[in-house]
C-alpha positions as a printed Julia matrix, in Angstrom:
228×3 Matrix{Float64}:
  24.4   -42.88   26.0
  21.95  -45.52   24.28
  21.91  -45.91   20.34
  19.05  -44.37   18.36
  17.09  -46.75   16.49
  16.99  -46.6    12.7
  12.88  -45.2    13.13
  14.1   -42.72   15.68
  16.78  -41.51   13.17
  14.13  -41.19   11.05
  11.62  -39.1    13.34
  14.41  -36.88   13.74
  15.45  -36.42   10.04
  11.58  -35.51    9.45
  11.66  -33.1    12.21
  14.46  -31.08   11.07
  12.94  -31.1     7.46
   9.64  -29.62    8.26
  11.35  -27.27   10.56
  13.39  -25.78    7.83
  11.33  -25.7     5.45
   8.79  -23.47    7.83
  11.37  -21.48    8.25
  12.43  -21.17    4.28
   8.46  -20.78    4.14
   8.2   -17.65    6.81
  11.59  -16.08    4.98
   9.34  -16.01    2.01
   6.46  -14.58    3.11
   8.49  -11.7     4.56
   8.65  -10.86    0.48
   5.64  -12.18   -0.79
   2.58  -11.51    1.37
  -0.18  -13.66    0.16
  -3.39  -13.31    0.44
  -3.69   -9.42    1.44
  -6.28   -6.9     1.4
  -7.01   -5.35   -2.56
  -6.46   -2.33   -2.91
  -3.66   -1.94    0.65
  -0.44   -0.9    -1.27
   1.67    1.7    -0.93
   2.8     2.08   -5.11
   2.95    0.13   -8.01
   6.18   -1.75   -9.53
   6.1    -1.77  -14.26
   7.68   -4.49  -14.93
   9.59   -4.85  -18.52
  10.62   -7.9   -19.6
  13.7    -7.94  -22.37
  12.27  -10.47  -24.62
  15.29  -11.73  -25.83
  17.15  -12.02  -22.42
  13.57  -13.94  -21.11
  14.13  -16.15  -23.86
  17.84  -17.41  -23.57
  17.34  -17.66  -19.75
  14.21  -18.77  -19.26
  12.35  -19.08  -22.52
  10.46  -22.15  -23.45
   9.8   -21.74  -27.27
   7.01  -24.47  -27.28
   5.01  -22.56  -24.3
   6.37  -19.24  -25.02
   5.9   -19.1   -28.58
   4.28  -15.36  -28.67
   7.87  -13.97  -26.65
   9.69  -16.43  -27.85
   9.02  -18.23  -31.09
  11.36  -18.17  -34.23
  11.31  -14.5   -35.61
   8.99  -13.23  -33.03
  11.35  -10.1   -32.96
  10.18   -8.83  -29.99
  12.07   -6.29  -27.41
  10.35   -4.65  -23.92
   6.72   -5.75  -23.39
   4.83   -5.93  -19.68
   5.38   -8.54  -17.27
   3.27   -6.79  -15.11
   2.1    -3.98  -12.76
   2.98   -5.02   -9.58
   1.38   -4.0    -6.66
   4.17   -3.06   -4.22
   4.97   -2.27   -0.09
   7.96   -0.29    0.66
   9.06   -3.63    2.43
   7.73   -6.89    0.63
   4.12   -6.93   -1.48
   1.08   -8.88   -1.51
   0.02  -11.3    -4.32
  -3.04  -13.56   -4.92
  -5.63  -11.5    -2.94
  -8.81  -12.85   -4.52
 -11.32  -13.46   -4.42
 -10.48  -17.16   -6.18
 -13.59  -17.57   -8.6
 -13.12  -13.43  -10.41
 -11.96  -14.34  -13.88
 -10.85  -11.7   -16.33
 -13.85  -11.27  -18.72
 -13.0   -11.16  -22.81
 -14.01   -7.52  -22.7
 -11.17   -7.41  -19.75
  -8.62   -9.0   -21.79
  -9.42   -6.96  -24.73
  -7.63   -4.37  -22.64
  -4.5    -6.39  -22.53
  -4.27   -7.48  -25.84
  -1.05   -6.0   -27.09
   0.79   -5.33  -23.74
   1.62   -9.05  -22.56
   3.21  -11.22  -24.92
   0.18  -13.97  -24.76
  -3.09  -14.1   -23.09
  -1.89  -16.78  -20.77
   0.79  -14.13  -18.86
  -2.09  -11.65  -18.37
  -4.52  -13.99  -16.76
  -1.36  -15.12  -14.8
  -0.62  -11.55  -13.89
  -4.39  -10.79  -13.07
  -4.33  -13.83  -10.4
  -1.4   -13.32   -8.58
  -0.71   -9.34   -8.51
  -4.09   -7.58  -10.17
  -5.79   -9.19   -7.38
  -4.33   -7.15   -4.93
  -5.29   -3.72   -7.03
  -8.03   -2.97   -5.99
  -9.61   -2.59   -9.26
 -11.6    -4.22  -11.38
 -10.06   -6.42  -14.31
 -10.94   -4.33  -16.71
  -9.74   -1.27  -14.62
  -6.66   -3.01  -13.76
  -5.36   -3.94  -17.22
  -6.51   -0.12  -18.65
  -4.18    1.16  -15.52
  -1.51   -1.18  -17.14
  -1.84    0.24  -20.36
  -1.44    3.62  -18.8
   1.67    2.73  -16.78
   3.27    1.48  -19.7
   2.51    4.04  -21.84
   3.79    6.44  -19.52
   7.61    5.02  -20.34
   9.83    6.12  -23.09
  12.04    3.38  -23.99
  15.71    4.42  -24.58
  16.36    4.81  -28.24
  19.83    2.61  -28.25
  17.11   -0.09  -26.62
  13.93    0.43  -28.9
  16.12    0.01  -32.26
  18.41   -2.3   -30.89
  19.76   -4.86  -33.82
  23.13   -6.13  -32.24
  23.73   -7.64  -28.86
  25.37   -4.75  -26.97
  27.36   -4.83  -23.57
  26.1    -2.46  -20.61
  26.39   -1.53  -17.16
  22.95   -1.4   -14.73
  24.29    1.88  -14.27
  24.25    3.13  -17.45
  20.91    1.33  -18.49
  19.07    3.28  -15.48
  20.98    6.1   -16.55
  19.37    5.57  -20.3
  15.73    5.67  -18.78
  16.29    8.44  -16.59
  17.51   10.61  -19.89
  14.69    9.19  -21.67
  11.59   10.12  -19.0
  11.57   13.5   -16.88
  11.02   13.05  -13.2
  12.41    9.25  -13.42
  15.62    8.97  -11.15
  17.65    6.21  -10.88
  16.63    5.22   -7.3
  12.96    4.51   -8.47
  14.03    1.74  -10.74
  15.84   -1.05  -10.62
  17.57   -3.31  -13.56
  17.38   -7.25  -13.14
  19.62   -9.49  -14.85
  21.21  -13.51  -14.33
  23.66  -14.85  -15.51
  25.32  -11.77  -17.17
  22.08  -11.06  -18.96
  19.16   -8.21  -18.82
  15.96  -10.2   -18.21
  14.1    -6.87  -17.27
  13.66   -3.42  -15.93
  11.33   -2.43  -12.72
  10.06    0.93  -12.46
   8.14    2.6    -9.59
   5.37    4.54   -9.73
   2.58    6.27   -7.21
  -1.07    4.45   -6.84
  -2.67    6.76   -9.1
   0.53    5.89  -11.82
   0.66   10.07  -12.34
   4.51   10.21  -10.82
   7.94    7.96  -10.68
   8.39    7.58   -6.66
  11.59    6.44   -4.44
  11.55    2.92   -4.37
  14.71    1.44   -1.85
  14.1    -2.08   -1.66
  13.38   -2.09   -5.45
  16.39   -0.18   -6.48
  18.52   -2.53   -3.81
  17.0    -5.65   -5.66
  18.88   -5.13   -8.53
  21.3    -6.31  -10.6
  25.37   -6.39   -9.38
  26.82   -8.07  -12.09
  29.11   -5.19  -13.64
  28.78   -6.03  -17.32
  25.43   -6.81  -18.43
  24.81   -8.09  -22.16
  21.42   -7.1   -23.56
  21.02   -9.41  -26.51
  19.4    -8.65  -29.72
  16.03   -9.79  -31.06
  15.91  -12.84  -32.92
């Protein structure tokens, strides 16, 4: 058999690259379906982000300085209402140039921990609402004011130690009709960086959710740090 030449070595190193990252690339967008039709969803996903979890983990206190900034004290506020397929969901659904207005973000104020998450939020999964961005951030507001947070979790002053279990368990006690297989709990490294909770398209009802409630967190012990 001949030797391969240094370029062909080469050719075939760049081969194999762009095949896997197609591949990484179509594994992807078996999740996140970009660019699909507004308003073709089957339910929504409330995301609620544990501030202080968000900020150990990921948490830059120069850019995050609303969430994240010395005495900010903050506990659950929205990452975002997710539009949501029973298998994958779509994101950035345009159209490109639709801006939240001020009037819009008027409707957020007080929800998302800076301005900057809510246009983010708009862009990549308010797109695919079908709504407006006014409409979409008022259905936000509705969504979240449709959860009770736990009381052990709304007053909590100490880091405390919990399972996913028992944290689902804590919002199911605390909202009627919510059952622990229409939410999930997401943590990393030990640590509760949010809850997910499903709901229908017109947000009246908590709905069955299995790939969100398999999404979630395994870890066993699961701190859920204090505010700062």
């Amino acid at each position: 058999m001949g030797q391969i030449s240094l370029a062909g070595c080469a050719r075939i190193a760049l081969t194999l690259a762009v095949l896997t990252g197609s591949l990484a690339t179509a594994g992807a967008q078996g999740r996140d379906q970009r660019g699909g039709q507004p308003g073709d969803f089957d339910f929504y996903v409330l995301a609620l982000s544990w501030s202080p979890g968000f900020c150990e983990l990921d948490g830059d206190r120069d850019r995050n300085r609303e969430q994240c900034g010395e005495g900010a004290g903050l506990r659950f506020v929205v990452h975002g209402l997710w539009p949501q397929n029973e298998r994958g969901f779509p994101s950035d659904c345009g159209p490109a140039g639709r801006t939240p207005s001020r009037i819009a973000l008027d409707q957020a104020r007080g929800l998302f921990p800076s301005e900057g998450l809510a246009r983010h939020q708009w862009r990549k999964h308010g797109t695919c609402s079908g709504s407006s961005p006014s409409d979409y951030f008022a259905d936000t507001r509705r969504a979240r004011e449709k959860i009770v947070i736990p009381p052990a979790l709304a007053k909590a002053e100490r880091d405390q130690s919990w399972t996913a279990i028992d944290l689902e368990r804590a919002f199911v006690a605390a909202n009627p009709g919510l059952r622990t297989d229409m939410m999930s709990v997401a943590c990393r490294r030990g640590v509760l960086q949010e809850v997910r909770i499903c709901l229908s398209k017109d947000l009246r009802d908590f709905r069955m959710c299995q790939e969100v409630d398999r999404s979630g967190c395994r870890t066993r012990d699961i701190t859920v740090n204090a505010p700062r």
